[in-house]
C-alpha positions as CSV (number, residue, x, y, z in Angstrom):
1,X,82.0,81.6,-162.7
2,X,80.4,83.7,-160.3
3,X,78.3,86.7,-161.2
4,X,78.7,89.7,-158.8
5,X,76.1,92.2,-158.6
6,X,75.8,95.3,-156.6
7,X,72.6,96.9,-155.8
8,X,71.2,99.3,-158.8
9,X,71.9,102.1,-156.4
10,X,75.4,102.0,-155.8
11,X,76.0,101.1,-159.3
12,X,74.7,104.6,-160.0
13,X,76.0,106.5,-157.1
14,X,79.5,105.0,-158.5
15,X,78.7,106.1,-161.7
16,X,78.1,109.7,-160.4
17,X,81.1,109.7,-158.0
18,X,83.1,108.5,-161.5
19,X,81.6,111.1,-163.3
20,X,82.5,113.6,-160.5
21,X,86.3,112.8,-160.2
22,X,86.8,112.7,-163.5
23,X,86.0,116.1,-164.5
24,X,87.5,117.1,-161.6
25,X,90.8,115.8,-163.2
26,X,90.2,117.4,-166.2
27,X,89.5,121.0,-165.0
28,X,92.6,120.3,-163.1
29,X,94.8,119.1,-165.7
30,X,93.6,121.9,-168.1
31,X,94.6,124.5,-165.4
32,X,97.9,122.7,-164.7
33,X,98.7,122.6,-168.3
34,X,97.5,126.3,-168.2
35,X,100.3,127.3,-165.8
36,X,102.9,125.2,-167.2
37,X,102.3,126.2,-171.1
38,X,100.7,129.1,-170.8
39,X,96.6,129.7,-171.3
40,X,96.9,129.0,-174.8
41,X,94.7,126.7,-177.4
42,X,96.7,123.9,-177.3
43,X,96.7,123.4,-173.2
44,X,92.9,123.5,-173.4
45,X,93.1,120.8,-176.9
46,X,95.9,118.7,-175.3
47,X,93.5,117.9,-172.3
48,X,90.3,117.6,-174.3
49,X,91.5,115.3,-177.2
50,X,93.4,113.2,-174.6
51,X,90.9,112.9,-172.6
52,X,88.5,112.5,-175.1
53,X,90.8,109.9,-177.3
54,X,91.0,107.6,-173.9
55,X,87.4,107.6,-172.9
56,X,86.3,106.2,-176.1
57,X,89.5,103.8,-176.7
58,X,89.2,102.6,-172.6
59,X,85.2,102.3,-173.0
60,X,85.8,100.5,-176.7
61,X,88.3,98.0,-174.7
62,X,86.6,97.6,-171.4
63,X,83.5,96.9,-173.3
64,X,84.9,94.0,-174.6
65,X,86.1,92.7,-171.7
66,X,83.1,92.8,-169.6
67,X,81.6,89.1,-170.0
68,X,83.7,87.7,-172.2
69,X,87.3,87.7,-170.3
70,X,86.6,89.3,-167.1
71,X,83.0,89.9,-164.8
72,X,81.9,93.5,-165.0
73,X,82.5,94.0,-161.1
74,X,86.3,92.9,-162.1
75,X,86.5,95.4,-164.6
76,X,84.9,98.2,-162.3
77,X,87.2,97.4,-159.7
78,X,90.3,98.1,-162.2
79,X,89.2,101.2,-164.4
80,X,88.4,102.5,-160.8
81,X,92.2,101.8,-159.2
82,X,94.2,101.8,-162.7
83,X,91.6,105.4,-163.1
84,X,92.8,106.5,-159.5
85,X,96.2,105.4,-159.7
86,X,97.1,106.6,-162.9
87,X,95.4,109.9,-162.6
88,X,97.6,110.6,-159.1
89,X,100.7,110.4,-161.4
90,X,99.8,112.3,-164.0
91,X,99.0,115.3,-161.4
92,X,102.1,114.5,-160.2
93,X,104.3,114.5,-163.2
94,X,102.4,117.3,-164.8
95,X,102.9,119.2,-162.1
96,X,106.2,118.8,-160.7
97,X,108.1,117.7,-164.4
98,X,106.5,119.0,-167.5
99,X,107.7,122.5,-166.5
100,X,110.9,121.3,-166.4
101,X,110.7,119.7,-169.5
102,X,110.8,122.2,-172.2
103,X,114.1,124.1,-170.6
104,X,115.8,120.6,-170.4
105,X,114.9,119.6,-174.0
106,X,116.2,123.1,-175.1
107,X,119.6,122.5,-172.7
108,X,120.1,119.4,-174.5
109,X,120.0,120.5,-178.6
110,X,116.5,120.6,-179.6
111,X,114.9,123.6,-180.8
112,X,112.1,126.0,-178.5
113,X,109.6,124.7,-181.3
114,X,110.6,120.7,-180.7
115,X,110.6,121.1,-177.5
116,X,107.4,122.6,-177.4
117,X,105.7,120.0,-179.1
118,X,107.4,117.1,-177.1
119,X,105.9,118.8,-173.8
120,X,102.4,119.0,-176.0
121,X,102.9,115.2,-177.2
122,X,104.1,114.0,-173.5
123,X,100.8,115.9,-171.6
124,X,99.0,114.0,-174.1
125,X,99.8,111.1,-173.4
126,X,99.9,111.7,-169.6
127,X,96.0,112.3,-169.8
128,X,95.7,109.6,-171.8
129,X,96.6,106.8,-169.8
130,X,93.8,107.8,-166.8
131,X,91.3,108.8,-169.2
132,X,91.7,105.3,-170.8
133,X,91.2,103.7,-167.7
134,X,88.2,106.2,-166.4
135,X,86.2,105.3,-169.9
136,X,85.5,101.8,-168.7
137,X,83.1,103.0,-166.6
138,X,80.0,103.1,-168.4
139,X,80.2,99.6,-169.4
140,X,81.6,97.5,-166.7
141,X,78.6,100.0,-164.8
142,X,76.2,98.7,-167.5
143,X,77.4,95.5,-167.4
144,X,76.3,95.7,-163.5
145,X,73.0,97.6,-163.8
146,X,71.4,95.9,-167.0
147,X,70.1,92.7,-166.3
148,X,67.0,92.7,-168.3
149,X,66.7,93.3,-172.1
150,X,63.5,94.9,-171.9
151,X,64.6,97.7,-169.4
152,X,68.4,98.2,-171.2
153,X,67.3,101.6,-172.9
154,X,66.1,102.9,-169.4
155,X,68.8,101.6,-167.0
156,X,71.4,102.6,-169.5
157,X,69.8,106.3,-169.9
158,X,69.8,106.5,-166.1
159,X,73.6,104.9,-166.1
160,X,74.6,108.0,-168.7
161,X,72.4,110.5,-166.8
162,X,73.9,110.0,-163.2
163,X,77.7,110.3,-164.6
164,X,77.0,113.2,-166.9
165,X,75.3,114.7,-163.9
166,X,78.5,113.9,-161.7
167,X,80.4,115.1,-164.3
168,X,78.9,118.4,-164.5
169,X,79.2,118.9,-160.3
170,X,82.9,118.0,-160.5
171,X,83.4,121.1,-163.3
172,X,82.0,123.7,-161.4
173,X,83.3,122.2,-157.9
174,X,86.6,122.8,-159.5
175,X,85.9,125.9,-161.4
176,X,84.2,127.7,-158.8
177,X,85.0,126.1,-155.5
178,X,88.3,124.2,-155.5
């Protein structure tokens, strides 16, 4: 099998470019689900346990396929387009069908307060699906950028520091800017 690396470089400008669009998803989301349930608690805990939830399942799970069933520069390559594809739709449908959720479950029988939390459980798991993908980031990225025992603790540190750091651009590009 053939080991693909990319230069330490890009593996850290990806991992800040991840870092950037993914809290750039979030901020989104949270506003979307803002306007569509109102600015309440549960918009902002929908978004933050979802997101949450799937970064550490998708990092758990991508971790353990980095090596052992698929190359790390495989993996990248799908949490990157499964992250990007998946994130698109849930825009998408938050945007365009979630508000028409709750008035349609409502039409149909159930009550304001099912319907309420059907809209809660589908946003859920709308977030969830992208934010499982974007959490195998960090380790098909380490999986990439450590090749060296003795420097691990370092190039992983850097790896965490450079998508944090995107991270934190991507909030206040949305927040402020966007």
């Amino acid at each position: 099998m053939t080991r693909y690396t990319l230069p330490p470089r890009w593996t850290l400008a990806i991992a800040f470019l991840g870092g950037l669009t993914f809290l750039i998803h979030e901020v989104s989301w949270f506003r979307m689900l803002s306007l569509a349930l109102g600015a309440t608690v549960s918009a902002s805990t929908v978004v933050l346990a979802a997101f949450m939830a799937g970064f550490g399942l998708g990092a758990w799970f991508f971790g353990l396929q980095c090596g052992k069933r698929l190359e790390a520069s495989t993996v990248l390559i799908l949490v990157l387009a499964g992250g990007g594809v998946t994130a698109l739709g849930a825009t998408l449908t938050i945007k365009a069908g979630l508000p028409a959720l709750q008035p349609w479950l409502i039409r149909s029988g159930m009550s304001a307060e099912q319907a309420g939390g059907a809209v809660l459980a589908a946003a859920l798991a709308l977030i969830f699906v992208p934010a499982f993908c974007m959490g195998g980031l960090l380790p098909a990225a380490s999986g990439l950028l450590i090749q060296d025992r003795a420097r691990m603790a370092r190039e992983m540190g850097q790896l965490y520091a450079w998508e944090t750091l995107g991270s934190t651009l991507g909030a206040l590009l949305t927040g402020f800017v966007f």
